[in-house]
ROTIDO-314903 format. One record per residue: x negated, y negated, z negated of N, C-alpha, C in turn. Coordinates in steps of 0.05 Angstrom, whole numbers, padded with zeros to 5 digits, always signed. Example, Ala and Ser with C-alpha at 12.3 -4.5 7.8 and 13.67 -1.06 7.14 Angstrom:
REM ROTIDO-314903
-00264+00114-00156-00246+00090-00156-00264+00066-00156 -00257+00045-00142-00273+00021-00143-00258-00001-00157 
***
This chain:
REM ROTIDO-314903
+00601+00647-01130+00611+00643-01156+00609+00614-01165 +00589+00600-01163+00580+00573-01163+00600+00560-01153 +00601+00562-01128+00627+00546-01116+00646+00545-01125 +00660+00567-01129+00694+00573-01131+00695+00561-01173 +00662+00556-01181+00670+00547-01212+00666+00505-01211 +00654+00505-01191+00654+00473-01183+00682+00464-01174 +00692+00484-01157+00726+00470-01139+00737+00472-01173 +00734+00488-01192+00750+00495-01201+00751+00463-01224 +00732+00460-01220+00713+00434-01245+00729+00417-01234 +00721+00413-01207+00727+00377-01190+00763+00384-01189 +00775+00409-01197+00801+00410-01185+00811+00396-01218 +00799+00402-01236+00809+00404-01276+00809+00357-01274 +00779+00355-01262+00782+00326-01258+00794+00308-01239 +00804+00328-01220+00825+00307-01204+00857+00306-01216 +00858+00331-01231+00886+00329-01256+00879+00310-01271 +00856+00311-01292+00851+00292-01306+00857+00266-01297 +00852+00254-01272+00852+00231-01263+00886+00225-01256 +00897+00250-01244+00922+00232-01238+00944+00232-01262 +00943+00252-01280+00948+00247-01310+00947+00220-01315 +00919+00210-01326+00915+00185-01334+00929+00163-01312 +00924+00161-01290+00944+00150-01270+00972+00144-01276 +00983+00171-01274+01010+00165-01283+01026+00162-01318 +01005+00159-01329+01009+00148-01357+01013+00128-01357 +00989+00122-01349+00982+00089-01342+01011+00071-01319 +01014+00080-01315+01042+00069-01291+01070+00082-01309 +01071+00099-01318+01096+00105-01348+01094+00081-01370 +01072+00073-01371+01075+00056-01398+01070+00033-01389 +01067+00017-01366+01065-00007-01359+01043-00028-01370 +01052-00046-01366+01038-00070-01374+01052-00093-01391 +01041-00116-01399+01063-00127-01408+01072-00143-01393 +01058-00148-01360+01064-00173-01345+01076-00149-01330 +01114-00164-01322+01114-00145-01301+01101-00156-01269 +01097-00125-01253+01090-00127-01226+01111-00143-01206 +01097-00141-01181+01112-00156-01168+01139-00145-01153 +01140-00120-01156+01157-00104-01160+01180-00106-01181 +01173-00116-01201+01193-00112-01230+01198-00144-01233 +01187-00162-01218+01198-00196-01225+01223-00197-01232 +01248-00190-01221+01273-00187-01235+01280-00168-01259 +01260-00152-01264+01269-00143-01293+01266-00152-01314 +01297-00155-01326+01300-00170-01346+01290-00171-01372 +01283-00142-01370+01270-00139-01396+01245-00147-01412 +01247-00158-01438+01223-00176-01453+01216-00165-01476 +01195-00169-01492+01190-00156-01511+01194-00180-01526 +01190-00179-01557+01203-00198-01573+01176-00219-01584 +01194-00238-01579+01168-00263-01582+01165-00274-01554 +01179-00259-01530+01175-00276-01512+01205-00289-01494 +01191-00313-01483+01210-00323-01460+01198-00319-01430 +01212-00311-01407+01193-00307-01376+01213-00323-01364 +01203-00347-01356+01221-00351-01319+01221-00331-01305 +01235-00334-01286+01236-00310-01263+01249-00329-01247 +01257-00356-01244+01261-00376-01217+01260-00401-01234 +01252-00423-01221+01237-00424-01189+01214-00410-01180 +01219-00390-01162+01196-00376-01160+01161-00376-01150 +01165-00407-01144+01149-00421-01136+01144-00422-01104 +01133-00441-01094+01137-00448-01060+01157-00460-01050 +01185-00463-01067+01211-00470-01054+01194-00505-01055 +01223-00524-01035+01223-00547-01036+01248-00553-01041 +01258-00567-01057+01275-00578-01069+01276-00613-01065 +01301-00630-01060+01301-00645-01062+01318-00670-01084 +01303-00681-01097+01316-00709-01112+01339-00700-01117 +01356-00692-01137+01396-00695-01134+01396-00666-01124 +01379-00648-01120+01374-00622-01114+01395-00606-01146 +01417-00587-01142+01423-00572-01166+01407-00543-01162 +01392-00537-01191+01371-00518-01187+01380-00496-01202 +01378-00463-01196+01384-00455-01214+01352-00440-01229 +01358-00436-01255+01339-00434-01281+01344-00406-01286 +01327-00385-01277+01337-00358-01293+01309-00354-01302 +01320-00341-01331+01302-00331-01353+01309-00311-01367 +01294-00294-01382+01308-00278-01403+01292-00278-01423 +01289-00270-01441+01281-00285-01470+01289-00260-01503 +01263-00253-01516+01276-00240-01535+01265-00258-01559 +01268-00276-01563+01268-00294-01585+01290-00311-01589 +01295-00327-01610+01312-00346-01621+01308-00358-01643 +01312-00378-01650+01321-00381-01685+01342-00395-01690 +01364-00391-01676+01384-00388-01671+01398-00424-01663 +01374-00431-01650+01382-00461-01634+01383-00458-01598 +01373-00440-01591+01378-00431-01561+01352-00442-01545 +01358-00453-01514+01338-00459-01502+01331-00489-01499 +01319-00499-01489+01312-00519-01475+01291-00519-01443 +01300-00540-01427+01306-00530-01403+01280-00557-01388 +01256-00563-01391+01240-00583-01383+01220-00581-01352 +01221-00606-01346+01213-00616-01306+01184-00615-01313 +01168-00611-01302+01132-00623-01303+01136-00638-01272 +01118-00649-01280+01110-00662-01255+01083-00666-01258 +01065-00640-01250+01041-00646-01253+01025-00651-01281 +01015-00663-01285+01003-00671-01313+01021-00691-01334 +01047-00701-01316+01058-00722-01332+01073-00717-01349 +01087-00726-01373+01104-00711-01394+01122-00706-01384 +01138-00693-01398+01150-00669-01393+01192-00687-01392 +01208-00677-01378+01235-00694-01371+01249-00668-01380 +01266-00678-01403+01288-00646-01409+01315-00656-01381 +01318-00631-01376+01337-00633-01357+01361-00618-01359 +01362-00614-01399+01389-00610-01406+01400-00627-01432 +01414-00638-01446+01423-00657-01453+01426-00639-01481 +01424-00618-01486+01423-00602-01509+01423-00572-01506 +01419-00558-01529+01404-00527-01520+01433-00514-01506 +01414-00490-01499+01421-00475-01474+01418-00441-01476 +01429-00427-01465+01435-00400-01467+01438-00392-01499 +01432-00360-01495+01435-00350-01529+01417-00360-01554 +01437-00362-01574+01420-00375-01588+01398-00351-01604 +01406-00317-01601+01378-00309-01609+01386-00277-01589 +01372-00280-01560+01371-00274-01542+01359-00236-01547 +01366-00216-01538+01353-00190-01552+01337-00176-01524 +01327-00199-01505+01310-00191-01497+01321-00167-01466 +01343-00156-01465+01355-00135-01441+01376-00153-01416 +01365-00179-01420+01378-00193-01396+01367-00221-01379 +01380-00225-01361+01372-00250-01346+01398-00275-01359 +01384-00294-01360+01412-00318-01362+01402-00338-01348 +01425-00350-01328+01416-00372-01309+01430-00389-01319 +01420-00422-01310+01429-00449-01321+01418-00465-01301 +01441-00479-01294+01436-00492-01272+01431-00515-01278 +01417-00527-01271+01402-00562-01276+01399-00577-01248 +01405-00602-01254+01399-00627-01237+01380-00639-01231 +01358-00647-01217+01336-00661-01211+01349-00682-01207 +01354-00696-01224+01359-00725-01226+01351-00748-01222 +01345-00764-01205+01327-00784-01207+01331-00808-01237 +01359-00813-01239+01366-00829-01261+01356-00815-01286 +01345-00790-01293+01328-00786-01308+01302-00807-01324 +01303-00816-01339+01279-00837-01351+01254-00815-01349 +01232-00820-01326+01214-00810-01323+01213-00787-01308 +01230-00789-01290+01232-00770-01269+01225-00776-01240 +01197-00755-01235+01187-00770-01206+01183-00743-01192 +01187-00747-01162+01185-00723-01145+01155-00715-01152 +01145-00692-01141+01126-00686-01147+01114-00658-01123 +01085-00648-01119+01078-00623-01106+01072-00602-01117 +01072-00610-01141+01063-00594-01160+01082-00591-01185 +01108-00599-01188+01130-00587-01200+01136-00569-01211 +01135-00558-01241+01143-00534-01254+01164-00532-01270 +01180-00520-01277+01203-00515-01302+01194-00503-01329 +01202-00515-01353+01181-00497-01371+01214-00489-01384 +01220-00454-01395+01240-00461-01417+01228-00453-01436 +01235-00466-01464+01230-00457-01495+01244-00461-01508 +01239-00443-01539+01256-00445-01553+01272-00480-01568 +01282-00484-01563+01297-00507-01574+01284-00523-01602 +01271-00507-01611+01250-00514-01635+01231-00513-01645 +01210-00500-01622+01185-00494-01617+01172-00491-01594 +01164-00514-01581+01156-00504-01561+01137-00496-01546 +01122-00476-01570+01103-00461-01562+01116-00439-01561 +01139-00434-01561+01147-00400-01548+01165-00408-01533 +01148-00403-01496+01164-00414-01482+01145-00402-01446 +01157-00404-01433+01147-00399-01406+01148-00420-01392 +01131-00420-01366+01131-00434-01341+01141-00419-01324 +01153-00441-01300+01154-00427-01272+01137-00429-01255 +01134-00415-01225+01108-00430-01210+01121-00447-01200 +01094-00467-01187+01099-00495-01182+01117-00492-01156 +01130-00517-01158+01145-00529-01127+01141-00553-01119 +01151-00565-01096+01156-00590-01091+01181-00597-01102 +01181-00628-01100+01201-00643-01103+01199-00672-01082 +01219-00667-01072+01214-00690-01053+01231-00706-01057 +01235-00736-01046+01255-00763-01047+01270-00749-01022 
***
C-alpha cells in the first residue's frame, strides 16, 4: 500500500513539474532564444537588431544590410550608428529611417555603407551597429560585434 501511495505522490510531482515546464516555455521570456532570433516580434518600448549577427567580416565600402524591428516611435523613425570599439559613434544614415512609429509585428532592413569618407570612420575588430529612436537614444539596441577591415 505504501508503495503504490509513493508512485502515486512522485507520479502527482512529475505532472507538477512538467506543467510548470511547459508554462514556462508557453509564456517565454523577454529575450528571444536562439531559436526565435528572427522573430520579429517586440514588446513596446523596445528596438532588437537581429543583423549583423556578429562574427561576419566586412570590408571598408562593404554595403551592409541593418535588420531590426522595433515597437516604439515618436514619430521621427530610426537612426542607424557604426561603433568602433570605444570611439564615438559615425551615423551611417544621412537622416531617419524605417517607420516612424513601428507596432512592433515586423522586421525592417536598411541597407548602409561602411564608408571610409565618413568623418570618423575607422575599420575596426570590435565593430557594432547601434539603431535608435531618431530622438532618443536611449531606446535603442546593439548588434554583436564584427570586424571591419581596409
Amino acid at each position: 500500500m505504501k508503495t503504490k501511495m509513493l508512485k502515486t505522490k512522485m507520479l502527482a510531482s512529475l505532472i507538477t513539474g512538467l506543467t510548470a515546464v511547459a508554462f514556462l516555455a508557453a509564456c517565454g521570456e523577454d529575450k528571444p532564444s536562439a531559436a526565435d532570433e528572427d522573430d520579429c516580434f517586440v514588446k513596446a518600448g523596445v528596438v532588437k537588431v537581429f543583423s549583423p549577427r556578429g562574427g561576419e567580416v566586412f570590408h571598408v565600402g562593404d554595403t551592409i544590410t541593418v535588420k531590426f524591428a522595433a515597437n516604439y516611435g515618436m514619430g521621427t523613425g530610426f537612426r542607424i550608428r557604426y561603433y568602433a570599439g570605444d570611439l564615438a559613434p559615425v551615423d551611417l544614415t544621412e537622416e531617419s529611417v524605417g517607420p516612424e512609429a513601428p507596432d512592433g509585428k515586423r522586421c525592417y532592413e536598411e541597407k548602409v555603407v561602411l564608408k571610409a569618407s565618413i568623418s570618423g570612420f575607422v575599420a575596426s575588430d570590435e565593430a557594432y551597429i547601434r539603431v535608435h529612436d531618431y530622438s532618443s537614444q536611449t531606446v535603442g539596441d546593439n548588434s554583436k560585434t564584427f570586424k571591419v577591415i581596409e
